[in-house]
N, C-alpha and C positions, 0 to 999 in steps of 0.2 A: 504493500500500500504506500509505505511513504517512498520504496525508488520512484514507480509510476508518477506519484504527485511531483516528485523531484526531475524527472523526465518535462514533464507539462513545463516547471520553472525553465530548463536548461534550454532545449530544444525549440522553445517557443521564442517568435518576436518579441524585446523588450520595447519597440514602438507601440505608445500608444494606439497612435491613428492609421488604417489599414494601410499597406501596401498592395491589396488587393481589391475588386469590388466583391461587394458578399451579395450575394443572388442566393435566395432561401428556394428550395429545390422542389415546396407546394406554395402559390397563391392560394391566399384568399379570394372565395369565392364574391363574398360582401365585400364594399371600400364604406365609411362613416362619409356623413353628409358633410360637406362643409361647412355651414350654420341653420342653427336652426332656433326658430322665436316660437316657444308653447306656451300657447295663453287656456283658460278654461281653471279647471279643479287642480291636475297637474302641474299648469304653468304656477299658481299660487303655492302650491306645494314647494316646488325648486324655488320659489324666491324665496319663502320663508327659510331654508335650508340653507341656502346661498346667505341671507343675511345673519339669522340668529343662529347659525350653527357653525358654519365655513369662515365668514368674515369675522366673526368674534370670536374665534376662539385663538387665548393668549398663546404666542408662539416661542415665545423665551421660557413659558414655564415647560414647554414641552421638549425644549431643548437643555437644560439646566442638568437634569444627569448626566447628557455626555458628559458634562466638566467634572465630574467627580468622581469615577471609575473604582465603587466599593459596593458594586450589586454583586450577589450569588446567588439569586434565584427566581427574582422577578421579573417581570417584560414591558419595564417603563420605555425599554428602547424602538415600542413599536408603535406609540401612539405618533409622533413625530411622520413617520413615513405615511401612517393611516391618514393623519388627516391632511397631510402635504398630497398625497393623491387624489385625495376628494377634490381637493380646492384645485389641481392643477385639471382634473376634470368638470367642475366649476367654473372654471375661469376660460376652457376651450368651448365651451355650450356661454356663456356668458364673459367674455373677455371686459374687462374691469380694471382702471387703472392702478385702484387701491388694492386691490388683489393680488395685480401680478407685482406689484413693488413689495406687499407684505409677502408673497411670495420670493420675492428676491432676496429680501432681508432675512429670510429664516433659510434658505438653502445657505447664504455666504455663513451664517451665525453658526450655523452646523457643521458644516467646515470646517472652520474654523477651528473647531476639538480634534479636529484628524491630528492624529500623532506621528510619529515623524516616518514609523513605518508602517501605517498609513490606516490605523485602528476607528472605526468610530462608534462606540458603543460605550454603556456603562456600566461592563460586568469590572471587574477586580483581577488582576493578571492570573491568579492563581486557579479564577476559577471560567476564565474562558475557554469558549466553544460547549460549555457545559450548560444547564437548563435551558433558558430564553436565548442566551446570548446569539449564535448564526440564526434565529427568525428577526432579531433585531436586528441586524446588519442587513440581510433582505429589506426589513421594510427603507433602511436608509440607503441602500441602491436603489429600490423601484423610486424611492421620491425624487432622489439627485437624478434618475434616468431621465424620468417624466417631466425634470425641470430644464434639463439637456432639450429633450424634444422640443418642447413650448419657445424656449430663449436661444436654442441655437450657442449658450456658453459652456465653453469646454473643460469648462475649470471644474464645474458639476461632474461631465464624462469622466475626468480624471479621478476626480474626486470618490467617482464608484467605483473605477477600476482599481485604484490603488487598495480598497475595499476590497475588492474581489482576490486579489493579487496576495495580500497578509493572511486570508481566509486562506491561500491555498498553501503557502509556506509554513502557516500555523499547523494545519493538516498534516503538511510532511515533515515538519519540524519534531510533532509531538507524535504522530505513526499512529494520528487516528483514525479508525473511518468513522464518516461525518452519520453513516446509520445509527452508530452506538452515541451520540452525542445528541443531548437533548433530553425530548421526552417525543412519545407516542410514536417506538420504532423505529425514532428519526425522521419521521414525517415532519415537523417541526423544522428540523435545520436542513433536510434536504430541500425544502421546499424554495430555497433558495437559489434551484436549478431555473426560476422563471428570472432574474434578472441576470443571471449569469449566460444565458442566451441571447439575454436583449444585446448584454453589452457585447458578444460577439457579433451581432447584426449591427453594430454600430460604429465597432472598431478593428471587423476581421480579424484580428488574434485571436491565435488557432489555440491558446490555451485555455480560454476559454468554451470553446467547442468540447474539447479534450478532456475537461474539468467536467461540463455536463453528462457528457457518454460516462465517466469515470462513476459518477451522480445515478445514472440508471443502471450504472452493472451492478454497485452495491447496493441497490437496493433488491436485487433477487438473488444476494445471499442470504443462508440461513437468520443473520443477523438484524436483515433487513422487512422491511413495510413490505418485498414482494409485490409491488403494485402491478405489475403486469403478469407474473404470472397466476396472480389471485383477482383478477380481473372480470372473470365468468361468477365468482365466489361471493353472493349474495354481502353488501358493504358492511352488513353488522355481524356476519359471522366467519369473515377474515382468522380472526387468532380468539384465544379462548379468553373469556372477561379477566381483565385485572383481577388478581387473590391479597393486593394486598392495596395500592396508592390507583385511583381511579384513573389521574389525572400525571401517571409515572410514564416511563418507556413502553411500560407493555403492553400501554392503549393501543391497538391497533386499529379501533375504530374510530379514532378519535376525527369528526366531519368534515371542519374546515380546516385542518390541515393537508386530509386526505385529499380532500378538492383543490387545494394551494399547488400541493403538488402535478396532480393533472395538469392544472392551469401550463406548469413549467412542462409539461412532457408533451404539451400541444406546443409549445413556443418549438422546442425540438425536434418535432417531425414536420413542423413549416420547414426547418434549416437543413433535414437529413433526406426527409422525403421516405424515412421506413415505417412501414405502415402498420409495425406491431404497434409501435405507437397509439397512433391515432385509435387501434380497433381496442386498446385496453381504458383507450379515454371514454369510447363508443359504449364498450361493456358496460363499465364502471355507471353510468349514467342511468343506464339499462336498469341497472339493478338499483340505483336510486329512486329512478320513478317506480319500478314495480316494488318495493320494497319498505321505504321510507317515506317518500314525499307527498303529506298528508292533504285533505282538503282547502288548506290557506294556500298549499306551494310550498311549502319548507319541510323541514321536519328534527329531528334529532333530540336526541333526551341524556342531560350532563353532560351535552356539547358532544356526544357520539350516536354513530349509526347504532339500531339497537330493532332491527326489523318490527320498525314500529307502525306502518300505515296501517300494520291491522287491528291496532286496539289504539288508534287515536280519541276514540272518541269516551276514553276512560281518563281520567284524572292522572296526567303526568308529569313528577318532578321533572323542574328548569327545564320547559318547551322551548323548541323554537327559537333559539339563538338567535339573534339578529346578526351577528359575525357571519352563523351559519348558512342563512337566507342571502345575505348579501354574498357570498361566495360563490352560493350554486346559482345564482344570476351571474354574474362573473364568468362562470363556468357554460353556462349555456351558451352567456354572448362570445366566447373564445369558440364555439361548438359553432353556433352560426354564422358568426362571420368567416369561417374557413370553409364550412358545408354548405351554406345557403339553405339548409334544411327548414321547413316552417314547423317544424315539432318542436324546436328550439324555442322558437319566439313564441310558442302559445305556451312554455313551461316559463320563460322570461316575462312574461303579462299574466300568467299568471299568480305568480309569486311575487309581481310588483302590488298589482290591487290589494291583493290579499295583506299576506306576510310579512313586505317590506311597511307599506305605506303604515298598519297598522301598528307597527311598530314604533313609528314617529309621530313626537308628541304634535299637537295642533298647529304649533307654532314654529313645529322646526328646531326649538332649541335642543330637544333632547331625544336621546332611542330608547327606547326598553329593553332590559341585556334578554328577556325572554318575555315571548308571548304566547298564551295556550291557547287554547280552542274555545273552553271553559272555565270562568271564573272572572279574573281581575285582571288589568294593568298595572302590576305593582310595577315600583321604582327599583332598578338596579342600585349594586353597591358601588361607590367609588372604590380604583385600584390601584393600588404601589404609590398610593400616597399624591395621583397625579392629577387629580379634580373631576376625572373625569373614570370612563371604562370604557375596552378594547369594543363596546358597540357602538356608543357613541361614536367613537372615532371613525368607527368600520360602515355606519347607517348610513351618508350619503356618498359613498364608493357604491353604493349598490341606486340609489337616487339618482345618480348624474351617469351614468351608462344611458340613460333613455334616448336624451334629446338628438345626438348626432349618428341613433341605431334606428329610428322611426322609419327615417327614408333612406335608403344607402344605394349605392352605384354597383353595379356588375359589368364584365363587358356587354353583356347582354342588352343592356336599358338601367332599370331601375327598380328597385323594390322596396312594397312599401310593408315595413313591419308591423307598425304600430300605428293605429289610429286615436290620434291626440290631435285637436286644433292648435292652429296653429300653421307656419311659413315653413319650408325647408329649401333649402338652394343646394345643390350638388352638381355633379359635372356627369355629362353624356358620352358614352361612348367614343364621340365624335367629340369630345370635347368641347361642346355646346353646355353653358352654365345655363341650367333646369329649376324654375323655382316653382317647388309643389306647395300649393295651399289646402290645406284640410279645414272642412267647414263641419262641425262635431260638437254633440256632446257625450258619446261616447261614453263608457260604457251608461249612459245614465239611461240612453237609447240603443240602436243599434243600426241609425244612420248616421251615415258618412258622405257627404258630399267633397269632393275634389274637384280642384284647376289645376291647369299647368300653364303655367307660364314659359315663353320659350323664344327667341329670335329667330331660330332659325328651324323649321319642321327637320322633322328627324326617325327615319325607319328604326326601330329600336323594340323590346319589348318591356312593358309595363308588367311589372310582377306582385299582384294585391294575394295579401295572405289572406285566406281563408279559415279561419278558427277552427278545430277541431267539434268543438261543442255545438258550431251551428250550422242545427238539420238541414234549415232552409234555411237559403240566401240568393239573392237575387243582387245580379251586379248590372248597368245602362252603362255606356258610352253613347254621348250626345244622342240622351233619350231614347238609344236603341238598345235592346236584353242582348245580354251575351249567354251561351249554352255552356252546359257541361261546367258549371260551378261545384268545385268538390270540395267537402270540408275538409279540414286536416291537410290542405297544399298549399301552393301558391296558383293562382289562378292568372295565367301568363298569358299577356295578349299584343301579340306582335302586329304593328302597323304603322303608318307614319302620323308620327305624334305632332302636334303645333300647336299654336299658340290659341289660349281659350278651350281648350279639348274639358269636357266636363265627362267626369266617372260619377253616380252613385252606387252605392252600395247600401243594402238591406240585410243588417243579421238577425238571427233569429234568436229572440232574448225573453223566449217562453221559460215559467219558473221549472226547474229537474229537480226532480227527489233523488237522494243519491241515501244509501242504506247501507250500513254497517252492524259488525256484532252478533252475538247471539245470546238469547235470553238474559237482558232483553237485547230486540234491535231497536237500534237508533239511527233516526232519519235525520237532513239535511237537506238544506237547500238551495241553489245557484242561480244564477238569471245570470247569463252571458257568463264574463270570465269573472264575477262577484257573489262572494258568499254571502248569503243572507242570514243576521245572525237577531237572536232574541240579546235585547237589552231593557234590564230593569228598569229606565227612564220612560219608556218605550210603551204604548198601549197595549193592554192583554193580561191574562193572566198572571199568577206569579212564577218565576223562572221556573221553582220546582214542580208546577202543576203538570201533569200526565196529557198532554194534547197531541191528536192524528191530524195529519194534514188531508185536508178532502181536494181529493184528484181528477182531474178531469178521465173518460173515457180511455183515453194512451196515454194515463201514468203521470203528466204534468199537473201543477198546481198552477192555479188563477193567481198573478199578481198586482194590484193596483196601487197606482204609484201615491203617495199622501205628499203634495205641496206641501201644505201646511201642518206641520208635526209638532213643531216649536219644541224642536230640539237641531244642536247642533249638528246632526247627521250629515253626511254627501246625500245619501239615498235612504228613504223610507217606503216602504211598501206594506201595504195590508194584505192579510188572505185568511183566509176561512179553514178552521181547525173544527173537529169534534173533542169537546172535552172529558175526562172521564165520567160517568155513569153509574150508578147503582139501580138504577132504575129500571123494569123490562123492556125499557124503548130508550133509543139515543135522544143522548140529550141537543139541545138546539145548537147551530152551528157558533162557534164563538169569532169576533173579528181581533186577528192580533197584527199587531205592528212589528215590522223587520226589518232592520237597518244593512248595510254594508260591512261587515265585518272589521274595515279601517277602524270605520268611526266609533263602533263596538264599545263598549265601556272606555274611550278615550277621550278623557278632559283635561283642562288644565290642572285642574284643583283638587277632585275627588273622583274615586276610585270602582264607578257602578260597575253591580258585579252583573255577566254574560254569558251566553250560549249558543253553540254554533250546534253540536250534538243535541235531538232532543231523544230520551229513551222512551218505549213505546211498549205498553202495555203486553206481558206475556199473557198468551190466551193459547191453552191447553191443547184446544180446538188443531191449532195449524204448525204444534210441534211436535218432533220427531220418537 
């Protein structure tokens, strides 16, 4: 282990900046829009986040441990990178003078603490490369990368190579491998294979390539997370549960590191073009959605996989991570923008309405470190003494992916992911700059009106995603029907496109019962990609009362929308329940009120308690 890593030093370019050009061996099938302006629910959302959360958050306290170097155990060194990402994806969907300057100020400030061979972290000499320390030098490479890209200044680039460069002489110095260092198998510190890619795509040093393949061999020793060859292997029954520290090395399931790492082993097979790769990102995912990822979009329990989609709808300790949520959004958008695939984007909307959004407080200023299905919004703890916690920090990373993935460029034409009001501007094929306007309110409806704006007409294909969930839909180009609309694709229509061309689009956002459990079951409810959930403020009965939802002929439930609810909700809806009974005839229908899961017991102030599961009366009659 440590000649190989000493090989990588010797043998490799001591130039930082390439002498070669780096051409990665897969495109992406998606390109991000060049800007984009979202106005409606959403657009409010990102301003509030952009101000009280992005813009305010002090950047000297998040830097102050580097200067002090007597951590052994904790991970103050990762809020710094978490929310310098946010903002540096904050400030590319909204560029902002005060932004990029506090942005400037806290990349140089950070720096700054690089020590002379070339360290930036604040573990204690004796005890680096050990607990947090390589996730915390990760997140201070992705930040100084992302600041690279944005500013174009190289002193950032350098600044993470020299980072990358001590990480790998530390390694051959001390004759470790980076599997055993850490916690959770080394998912944790290897996870560090996604900036260690970037900066080869950025500075062609081959030692860096050489340092990532080194990165995925050990990881399928016996020592190691194994991520590819346990890749078919259901994500919560990888390795046998911790017997002794939950939160030790021999978490093997532990969520968002396990998907940190993916993240870096899709950076990898852009650069290598081998396709075990990609087909164990493919798996992994596989067995997330079938396995874990419950009706909000998320899922995980003490922050690991734990084959839980099939008893979500029972009472489970620390739901839903927001770290968690925001990763496997993260993780899908790395999956679609290299596949083009629309499975992607209906698991990335849906985990946004749901999971992410409901996780953040009204205002933007704060996340919830968990949110379950049932119960309350409590408040997370603050961590390592830093004012803040790893969700906070992590909540709008998974918020600011939207705006420049809505409408994205193929060579093809264009595609459009996500239907949010609002402007998008991108480039054509032909390199004609495309400004799509979406006319929306979404998902509150389930019409979409579109323009394109254009100078110059252009044979191309228009690529509108079609949602899994909806049966019926109906799409016009200038007021004529288009055929063969399939849900679950993109619905792709080649022609020449010009200036004024109008799309609409009709989804279909009748209420679903979806049923879980047994004895009892418990039923739930959706209307398009939003969960509809009981809330105690909320008209109807009491949460614990025993109520059936009455269904129309094929299974759907009647929803009518309530204006006027006079409560803070996005969305309220009534529908008609039978409630329990004693009596020889059903009792009369009852009208209950049902919000959006977001808005779900989330307030400024106090803590109303909620229900996404309702259980449902065992009856003798129709069990086994």
């Amino acid at each position: 282990m440590k000649y190989y890593l000493l090989l990588i030093l010797f043998f490799s370019s001591f130039h930082l900046f390439p002498q070669k050009k780096v051409k990665s061996a897969v495109q992406d099938k998606l390109s991000p829009a060049t800007t984009a302006n979202i106005e409606g629910h959403i657009g409010e959302k990102l301003d509030a986040s952009f101000n009280n959360r992005v813009l305010a958050q002090d950047a000297h306290r998040l830097i102050r441990p580097f200067t002090i170097h007597d951590e052994h155990s904790c991970w103050q060194s990762e809020f710094w990178g978490k929310w310098f990402t946010s903002a540096i994806l904050a400030y590319s969907y909204r560029p902002d003078q005060q932004l990029i300057n506090k942005l400037k100020n806290a990349a140089y400030e950070l720096m700054a603490t690089q020590t002379p061979e070339g360290y930036i972290g604040n573990y204690a000499s004796e005890s680096r490369l050990k607990a947090w320390d390589i996730w915390g030098r990760k997140y201070v490479m992705l930040g100084l990368i992302a600041y690279y890209d944005v500013s174009k200044d190289r002193k950032a680039l350098e600044a993470a190579a020299k980072e990358a460069d001590f990480l790998i002489q530390e390694l051959a110095d001390k004759n470790a491998l980076i599997v055993k260092m850490g916690n959770h198998r080394g998912m944790a510190a290897s996870s560090v294979l996604e900036p260690v890619c970037q900066l080869y795509m950025r500075t062609g040093n081959e030692r860096y390539l050489d340092f990532a393949e080194e990165i995925v061999r050990q990881w399928e020793t016996p020592e190691g997370p194994q991520l590819i060859s346990k890749a078919s292997v259901p994500v919560g029954q990888r390795f046998a549960k911790p017997a002794e520290n939950w939160y030790g090395w021999e978490q093997g399931q532990k969520a968002y590191e396990m998907m940190s790492c993916y993240e870096g082993l899709l950076e990898l097979y852009r650069i290598t073009g081998k396709e075990s790769y990609k087909k164990a990102a493919e798996q992994t995912w596989q067995s997330i959605t079938d396995t874990e990822i419950n009706i909000a979009g998320s899922g995980a329990a003490m922050e690991a996989w734990f084959s839980g989609k099939k008893i979500q709808h029972v009472p489970i300790a620390h739901y839903q991570e927001t770290c968690v949520t925001v990763t496997w959004i993260k993780f899908n958008q790395q999956l679609l923008r290299l596949t083009g695939e629309s499975k992607y984007a209906d698991a990335i909307e849906w985990a946004y309405y749901n999971a992410l959004l409901g996780a953040m407080r009204p205002d933007g200023s704060d996340w919830a470190k968990y949110t379950p299905l049932s119960g309350q919004r409590l408040p997370g703890s603050e961590q390592c003494g830093m004012g803040l916690n790893c969700c906070n920090a992590s909540g709008p990373r998974g918020l600011f992916t939207i705006p420049l993935t809505a409408v994205m460029s193929s060579n093809e034409g264009l595609n459009i992911n996500f239907y949010m009001e609002g402007s998008y501007q991108t480039t054509s094929p032909q390199k004609n700059v495309i400004t799509v306007k979406q006319h929306t309110d979404y998902p509150v409806s389930g019409n979409v009106n579109i323009s394109l704006e254009m100078k110059t007409a252009e044979n191309m294909t228009l690529a509108l995603r079609i949602p899994s969930w909806s049966d019926e839909s109906t799409v016009l180009i200038n007021d004529q029907p288009v055929e063969k609309v399939t849900r679950g694709d993109y619905l792709k229509i080649s022609r020449t496109w010009k200036e004024g061309d109008k799309i609409q689009i009709r989804l279909d956002m009748k209420g679903e019962l979806h049923y879980t459990g047994q004895s009892p079951v418990n039923v739930a409810i959706t209307r398009g990609p939003v969960v509809l959930t009981r809330d105690e403020r909320l008209a109807g009965p009491k949460l614990e009362a025993v109520i059936a939802p009455i269904k129309d002929k094929n299974g759907f439930i009647h929803l009518t929308p309530q204006k006027n609810h006079n409560s803070d909700a996005w969305m309220v809806f009534s529908a008609k329940f039978l409630p329990e009974a004693y009596t020889e005839y059903n009792a009369e229908p009852v009208e209950v009120n049902l919000c959006d899961y977001a808005s779900a017991g989330n307030t400024m102030g106090t803590y109303p308690f909620f229900k996404v599961w309702m259980p449902q009366l065992v009856d003798p009659r129709k069990t086994e």
